[in-house]
C-alpha positions in Angstrom: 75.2 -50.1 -106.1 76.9 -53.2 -106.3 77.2 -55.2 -109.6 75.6 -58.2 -109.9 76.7 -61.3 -111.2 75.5 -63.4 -114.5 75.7 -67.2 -114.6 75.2 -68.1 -118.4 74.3 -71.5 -119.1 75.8 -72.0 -122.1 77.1 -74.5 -124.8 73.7 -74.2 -126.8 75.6 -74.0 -129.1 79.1 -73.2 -128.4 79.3 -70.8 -131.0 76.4 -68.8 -129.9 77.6 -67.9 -126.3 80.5 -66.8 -127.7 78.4 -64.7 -130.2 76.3 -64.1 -126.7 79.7 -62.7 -124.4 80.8 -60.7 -127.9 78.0 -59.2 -127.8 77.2 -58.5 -123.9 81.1 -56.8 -124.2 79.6 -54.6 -127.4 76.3 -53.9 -125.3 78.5 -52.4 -122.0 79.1 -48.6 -121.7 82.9 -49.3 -120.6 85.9 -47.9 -120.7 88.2 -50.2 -118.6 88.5 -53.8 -117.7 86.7 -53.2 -114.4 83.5 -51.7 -115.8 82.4 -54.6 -117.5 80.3 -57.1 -117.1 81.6 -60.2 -115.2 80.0 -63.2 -116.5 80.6 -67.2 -115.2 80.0 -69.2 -117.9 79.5 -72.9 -118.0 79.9 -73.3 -121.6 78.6 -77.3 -121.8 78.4 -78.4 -124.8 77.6 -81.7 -123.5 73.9 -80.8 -122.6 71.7 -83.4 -124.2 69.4 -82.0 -127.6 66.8 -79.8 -127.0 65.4 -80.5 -130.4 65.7 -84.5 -129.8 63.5 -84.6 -126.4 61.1 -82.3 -127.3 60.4 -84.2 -129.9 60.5 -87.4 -127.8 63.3 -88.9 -129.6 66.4 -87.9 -126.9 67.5 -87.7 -123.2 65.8 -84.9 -121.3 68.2 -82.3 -120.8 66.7 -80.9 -117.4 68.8 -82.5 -115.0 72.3 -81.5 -117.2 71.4 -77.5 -117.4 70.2 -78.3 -113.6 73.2 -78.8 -112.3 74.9 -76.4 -114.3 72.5 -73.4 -112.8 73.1 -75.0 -109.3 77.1 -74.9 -110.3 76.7 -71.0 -111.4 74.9 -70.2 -108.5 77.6 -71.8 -105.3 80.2 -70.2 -107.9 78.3 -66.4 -107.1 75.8 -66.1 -109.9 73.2 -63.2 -108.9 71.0 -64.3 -111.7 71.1 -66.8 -114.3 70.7 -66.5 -118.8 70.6 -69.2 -121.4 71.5 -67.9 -124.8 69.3 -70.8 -126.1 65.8 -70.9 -127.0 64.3 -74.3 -126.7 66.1 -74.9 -124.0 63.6 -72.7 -122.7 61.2 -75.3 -122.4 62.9 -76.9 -120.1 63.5 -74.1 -117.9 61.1 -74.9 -115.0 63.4 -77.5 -113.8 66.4 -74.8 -113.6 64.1 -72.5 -111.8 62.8 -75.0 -109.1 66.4 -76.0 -108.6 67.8 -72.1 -107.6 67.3 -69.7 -105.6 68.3 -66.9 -108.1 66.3 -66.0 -111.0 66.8 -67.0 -114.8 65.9 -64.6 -117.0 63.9 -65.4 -119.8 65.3 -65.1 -123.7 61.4 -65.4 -124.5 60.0 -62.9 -122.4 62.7 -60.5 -122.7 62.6 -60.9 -126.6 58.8 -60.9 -126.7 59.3 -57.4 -124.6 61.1 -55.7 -127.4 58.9 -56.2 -130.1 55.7 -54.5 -128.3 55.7 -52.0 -131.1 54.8 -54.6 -133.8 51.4 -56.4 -134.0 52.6 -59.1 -136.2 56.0 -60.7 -135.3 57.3 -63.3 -137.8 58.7 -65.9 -135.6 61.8 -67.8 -137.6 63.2 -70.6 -135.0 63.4 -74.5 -134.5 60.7 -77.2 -134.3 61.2 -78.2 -130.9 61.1 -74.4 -129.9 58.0 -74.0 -132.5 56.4 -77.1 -130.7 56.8 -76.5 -126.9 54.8 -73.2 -127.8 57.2 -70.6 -126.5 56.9 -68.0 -128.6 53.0 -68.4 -129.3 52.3 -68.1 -125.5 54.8 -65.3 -124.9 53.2 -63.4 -128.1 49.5 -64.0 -127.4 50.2 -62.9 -123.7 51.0 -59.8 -124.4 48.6 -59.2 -126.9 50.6 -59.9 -130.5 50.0 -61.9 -133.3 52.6 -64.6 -134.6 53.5 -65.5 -138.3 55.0 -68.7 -138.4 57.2 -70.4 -140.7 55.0 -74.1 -142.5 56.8 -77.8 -142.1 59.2 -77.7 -144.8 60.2 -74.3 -143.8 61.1 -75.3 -140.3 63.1 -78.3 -141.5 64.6 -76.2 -144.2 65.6 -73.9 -141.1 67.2 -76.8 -138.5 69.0 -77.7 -141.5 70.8 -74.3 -142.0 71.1 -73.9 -138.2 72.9 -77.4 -138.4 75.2 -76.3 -141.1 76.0 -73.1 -138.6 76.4 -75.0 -136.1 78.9 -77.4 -137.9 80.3 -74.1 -138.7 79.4 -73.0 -142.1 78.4 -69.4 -142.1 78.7 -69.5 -145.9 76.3 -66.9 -148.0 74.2 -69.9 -149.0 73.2 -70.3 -145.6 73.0 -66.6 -144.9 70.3 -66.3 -148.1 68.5 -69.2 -147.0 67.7 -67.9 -144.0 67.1 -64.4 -145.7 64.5 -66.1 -147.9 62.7 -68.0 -144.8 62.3 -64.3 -142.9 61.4 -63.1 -146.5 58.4 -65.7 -146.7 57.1 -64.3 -142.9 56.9 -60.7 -144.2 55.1 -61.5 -147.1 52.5 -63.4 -144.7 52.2 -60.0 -142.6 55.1 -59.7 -140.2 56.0 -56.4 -139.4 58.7 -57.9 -137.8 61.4 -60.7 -137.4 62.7 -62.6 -134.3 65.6 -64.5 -134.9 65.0 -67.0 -132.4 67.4 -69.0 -132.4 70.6 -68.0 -131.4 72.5 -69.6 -134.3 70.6 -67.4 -136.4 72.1 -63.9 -135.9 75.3 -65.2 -136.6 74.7 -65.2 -140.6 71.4 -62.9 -140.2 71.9 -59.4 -139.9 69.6 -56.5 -139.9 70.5 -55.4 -143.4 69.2 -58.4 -145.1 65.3 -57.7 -144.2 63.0 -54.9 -145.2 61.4 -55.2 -142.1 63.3 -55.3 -138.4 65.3 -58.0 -137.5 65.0 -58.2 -133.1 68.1 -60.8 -132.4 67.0 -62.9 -129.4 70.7 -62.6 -128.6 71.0 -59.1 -128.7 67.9 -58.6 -126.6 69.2 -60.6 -123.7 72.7 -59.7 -124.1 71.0 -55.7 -123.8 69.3 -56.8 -120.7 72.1 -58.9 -119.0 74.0 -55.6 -118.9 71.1 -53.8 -117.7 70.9 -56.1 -114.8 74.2 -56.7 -114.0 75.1 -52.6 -113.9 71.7 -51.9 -112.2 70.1 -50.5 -114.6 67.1 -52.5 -114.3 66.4 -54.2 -111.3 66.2 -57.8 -111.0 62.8 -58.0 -109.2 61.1 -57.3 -112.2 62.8 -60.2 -114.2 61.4 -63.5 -114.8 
């Protein structure tokens, strides 16, 4: 069988694509150059806020991470991956725009956590207000914890400082005491969803599980590419 190609639509932030490819490299049962996963990577840094226009206050980034897809696809993408979480809430536009699939973070993420009933949920506002993770959860039949306000602001503020790039233990405990709030409301687990987030978060830090959105689609962009799981079966 015939590797396939991943087009990653990246610069989301720049750091976390890289943290993304690291970790796709990590995830790969190689042992030479040639068994690993080749990736193109449009790593835009340029692609208007996601927080800003979902909250109404920015430039839609649609038509930026459109023609990025369309870019990734003439260059021989098979399928396409954004290492980005609200910019899922854009995605429709990237799918109607290509004629290869994107696979979803969301789904994907949502898909490894099946085990849990009660999945504390620590991301961004605009990812907490296009609903991505509610939807995805209640769809498959689990419950999300959710961080209040002031802990959602307190979060964009550390994923700022990470993405200004301060990976400092202040920021790491911060966000250790935000996923420590959602298991004393009941989560059985944690999503870090938001890719900035597993770059100071680590599994060692929770008494519960920590599932990395990152790690999850990194896992399943290998699986794809090598064959291991077919892409018909991908959203």
């Amino acid at each position: 069988m015939t590797d396939k190609i991943a087009g990653v639509l990246g610069g989301m932030g720049p750091e976390a694509t890289v943290d993304f490819m690291a970790r796709v490299i990590a995830a790969t049962p190689a042992s030479t150059d040639q068994e690993h996963v080749r990736l193109l990577v449009d790593q835009n840094p340029k692609v208007p806020s996601r927080q800003a226009a979902q909250a109404g206050k920015g430039e839609d980034p649609g038509p930026v991470m459109v023609a990025m897809a369309k870019g990734l696809e003439q260059a021989g993408a098979d399928f396409l991956v954004m290492p980005c979480n609200t910019a899922h809430a854009f995605a429709q536009s990237v799918r109607s725009a290509v004629s290869i699939p994107l696979v979803s973070i969301i789904d994907v993420t949502v898909d490894a956590c099946r085990q849990f009933e009660h999945i504390g949920v620590l991301t961004t506002p605009g990812c907490l207000d296009a609903g991505l993770y509610q939807e995805a959860l209640a769809a498959a039949g689990l419950a999300a914890v959710l961080p209040d306000d002031a802990e959602v602001a307190d979060l964009m503020r550390l994923v700022d400082a990470v993405k200004a790039g301060d990976r400092g233990e202040s920021i790491a405990r911060g966000m250790q005491s935000l996923a420590s709030a959602l298991v004393d409301r009941g989560a059985q687990a944690i999503v870090a969803a938001c890719t900035e987030i597993p770059l100071v978060l680590t599994p060692a830090m929770l008494d519960v599980p920590l599932v990395s959105s990152t790690d999850v689609l990194a896992e399943v962009t290998v699986a794809i590419a090598t064959g291991a799981r077919p892409l018909n079966l991908v959203s």
